[in-house]
C-alpha positions as CSV (number, residue, x, y, z in Angstrom):
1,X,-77.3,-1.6,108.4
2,X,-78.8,-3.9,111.2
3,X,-78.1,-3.1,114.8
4,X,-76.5,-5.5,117.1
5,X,-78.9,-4.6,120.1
6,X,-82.1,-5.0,117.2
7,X,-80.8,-8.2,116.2
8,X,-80.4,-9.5,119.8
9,X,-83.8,-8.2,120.8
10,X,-85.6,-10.6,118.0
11,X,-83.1,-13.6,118.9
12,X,-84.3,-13.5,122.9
13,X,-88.4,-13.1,121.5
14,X,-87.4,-16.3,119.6
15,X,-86.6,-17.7,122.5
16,X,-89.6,-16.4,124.3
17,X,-87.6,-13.8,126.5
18,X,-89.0,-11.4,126.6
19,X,-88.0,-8.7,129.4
20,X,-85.3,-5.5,128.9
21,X,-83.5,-7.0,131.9
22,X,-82.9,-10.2,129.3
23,X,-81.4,-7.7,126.5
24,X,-79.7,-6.2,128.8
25,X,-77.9,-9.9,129.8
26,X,-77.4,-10.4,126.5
27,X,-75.9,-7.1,125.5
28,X,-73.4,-7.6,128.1
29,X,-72.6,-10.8,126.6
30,X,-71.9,-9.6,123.2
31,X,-70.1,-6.3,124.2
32,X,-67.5,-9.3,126.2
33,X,-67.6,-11.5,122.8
34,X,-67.3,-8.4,120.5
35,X,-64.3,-7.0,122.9
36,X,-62.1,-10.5,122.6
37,X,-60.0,-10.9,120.1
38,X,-61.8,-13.8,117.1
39,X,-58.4,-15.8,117.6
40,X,-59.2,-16.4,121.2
41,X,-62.4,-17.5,120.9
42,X,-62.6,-21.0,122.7
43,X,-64.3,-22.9,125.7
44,X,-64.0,-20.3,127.9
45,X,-65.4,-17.4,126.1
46,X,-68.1,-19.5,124.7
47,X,-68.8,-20.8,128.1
48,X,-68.4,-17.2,129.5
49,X,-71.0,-16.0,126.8
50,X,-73.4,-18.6,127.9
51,X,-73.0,-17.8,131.7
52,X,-74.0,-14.4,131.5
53,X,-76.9,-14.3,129.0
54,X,-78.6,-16.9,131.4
55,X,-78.0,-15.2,134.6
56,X,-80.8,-14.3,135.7
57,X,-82.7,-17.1,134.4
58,X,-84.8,-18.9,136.8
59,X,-84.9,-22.5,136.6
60,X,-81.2,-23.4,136.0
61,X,-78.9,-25.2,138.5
62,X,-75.2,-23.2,138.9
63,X,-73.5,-26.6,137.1
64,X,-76.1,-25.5,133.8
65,X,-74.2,-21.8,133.8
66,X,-71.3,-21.6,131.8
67,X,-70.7,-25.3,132.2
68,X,-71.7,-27.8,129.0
69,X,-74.6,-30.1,129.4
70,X,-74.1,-32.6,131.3
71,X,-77.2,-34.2,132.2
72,X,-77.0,-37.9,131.6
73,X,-79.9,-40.2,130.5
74,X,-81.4,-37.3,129.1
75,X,-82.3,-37.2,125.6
76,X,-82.2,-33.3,124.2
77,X,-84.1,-33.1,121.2
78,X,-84.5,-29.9,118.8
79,X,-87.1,-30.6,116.7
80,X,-87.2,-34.1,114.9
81,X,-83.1,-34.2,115.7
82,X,-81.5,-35.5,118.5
83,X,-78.6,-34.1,120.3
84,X,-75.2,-36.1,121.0
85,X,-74.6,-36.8,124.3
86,X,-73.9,-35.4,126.9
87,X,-70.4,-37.0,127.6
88,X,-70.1,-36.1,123.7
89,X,-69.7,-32.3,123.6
90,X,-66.5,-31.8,124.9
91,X,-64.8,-33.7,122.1
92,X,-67.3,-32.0,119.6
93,X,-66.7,-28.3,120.4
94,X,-62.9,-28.9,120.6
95,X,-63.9,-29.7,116.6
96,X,-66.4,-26.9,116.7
97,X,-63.5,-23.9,117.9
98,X,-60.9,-25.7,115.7
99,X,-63.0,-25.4,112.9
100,X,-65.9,-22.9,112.7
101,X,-63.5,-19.8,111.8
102,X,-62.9,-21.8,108.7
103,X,-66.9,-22.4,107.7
104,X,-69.3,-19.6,106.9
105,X,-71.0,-18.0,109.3
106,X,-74.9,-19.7,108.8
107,X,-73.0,-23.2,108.6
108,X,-70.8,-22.9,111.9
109,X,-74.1,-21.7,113.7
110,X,-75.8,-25.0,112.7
111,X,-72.6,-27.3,113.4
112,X,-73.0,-25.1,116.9
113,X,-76.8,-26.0,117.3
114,X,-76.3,-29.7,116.3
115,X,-74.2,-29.9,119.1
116,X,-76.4,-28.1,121.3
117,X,-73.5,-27.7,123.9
118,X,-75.5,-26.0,126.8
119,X,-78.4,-27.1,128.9
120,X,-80.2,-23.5,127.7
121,X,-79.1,-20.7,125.4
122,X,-77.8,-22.5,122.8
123,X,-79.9,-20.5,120.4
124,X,-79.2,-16.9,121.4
125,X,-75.4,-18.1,121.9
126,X,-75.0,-19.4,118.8
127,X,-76.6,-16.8,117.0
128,X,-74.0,-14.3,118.7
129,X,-71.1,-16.2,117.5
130,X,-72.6,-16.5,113.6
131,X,-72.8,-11.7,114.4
132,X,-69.5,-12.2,115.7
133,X,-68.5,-14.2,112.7
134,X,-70.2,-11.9,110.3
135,X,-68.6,-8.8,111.8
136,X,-64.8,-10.7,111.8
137,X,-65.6,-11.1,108.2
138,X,-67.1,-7.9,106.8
139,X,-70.7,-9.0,106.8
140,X,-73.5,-7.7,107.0
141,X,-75.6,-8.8,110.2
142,X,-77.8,-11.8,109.6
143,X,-81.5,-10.9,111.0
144,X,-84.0,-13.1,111.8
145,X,-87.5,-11.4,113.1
146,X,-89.4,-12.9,115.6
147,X,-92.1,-13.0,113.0
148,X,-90.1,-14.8,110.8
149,X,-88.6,-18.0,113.3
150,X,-90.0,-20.4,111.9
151,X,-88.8,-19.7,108.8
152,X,-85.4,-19.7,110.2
153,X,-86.0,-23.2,112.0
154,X,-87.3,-24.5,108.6
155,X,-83.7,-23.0,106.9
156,X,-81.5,-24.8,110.1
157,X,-83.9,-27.9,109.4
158,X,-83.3,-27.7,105.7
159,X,-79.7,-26.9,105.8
160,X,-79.5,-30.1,107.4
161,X,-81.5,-32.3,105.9
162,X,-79.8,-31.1,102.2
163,X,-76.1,-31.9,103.9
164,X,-76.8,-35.5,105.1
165,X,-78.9,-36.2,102.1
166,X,-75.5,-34.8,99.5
167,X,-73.4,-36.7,101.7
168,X,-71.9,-34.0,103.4
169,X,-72.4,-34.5,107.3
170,X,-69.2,-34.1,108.3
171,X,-69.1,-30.6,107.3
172,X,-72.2,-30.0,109.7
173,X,-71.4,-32.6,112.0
174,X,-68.1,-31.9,112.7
């Protein structure tokens, strides 16, 4: 069985973080996530997640630390998609917490990164809610090896591409 702290190592390398400090960050944020109830699971705990796995990260202004995005006139693009908007997100990740408990684990952590809620850390935070997900449901840990990202880009790429293209956005989209 895969390891939490494993997993969590090769989700900051795909990010290109690198330093124990960093795992350390983001241990602390999944022993908060793993410690609160799934039911309560909302803006705060999300944001909370997101606050303290980007701590220490240089770079960021206070208003980019547990707060969503909200940098207007900004365009955030992952990959060839584009982001909503800023004043967006809200309204989308009160959709996103109604809804993701319901959707498997793989497809409420794209719906999470379509949003793209946070001005960084949207990747290792989303990835810690699809563990927490698995764990809520009896899973087994989903692991994706540094050596191996872009073979998980390709799956969130494909995953999406294949939805829009059956038709079936809105289960993606939220």
């Amino acid at each position: 069985m895969t390891k939490i702290r494993d997993c969590i190592i090769q989700s900051n390398q795909i990010e290109n973080v690198w330093s124990e400090q960093e795992i350390e960050q983001s241990m602390k944020a999944w022993e908060s996530l793993e410690s609160t109830s799934f039911s309560a699971i909302g803006h705060e705990v999300i944001k909370l997640t997101q606050k303290t796995i980007v701590e220490n990260q240089p770079g960021l202004a206070a208003n980019q630390r547990g707060e969503y995005r909200d940098i207007s006139n900004t365009i955030v693009r992952i990959g060839n998609y584009i982001a909503p908007l800023p004043e967006e997100v809200p309204s989308l990740m009160n959709v996103w917490i109604d809804r993701w408990s319901y959707l498997k684990p793989f497809a409420a952590h794209l719906a999470f990164e379509r949003i793209h809620p946070f001005a960084d850390g949207n990747g290792r935070v989303g990835r810690l809610l699809m563990w927490r997900q698995e764990i809520e449901n009896g899973d087994d840990l989903t692991f994706i090896p540094f050596d191996r990202r872009h073979k998980y880009y390709d799956a969130l790429q494909a995953a999406s591409t294949l939805a829009i293209e059956l038709g079936l956005e809105k289960y993606i989209s939220l």
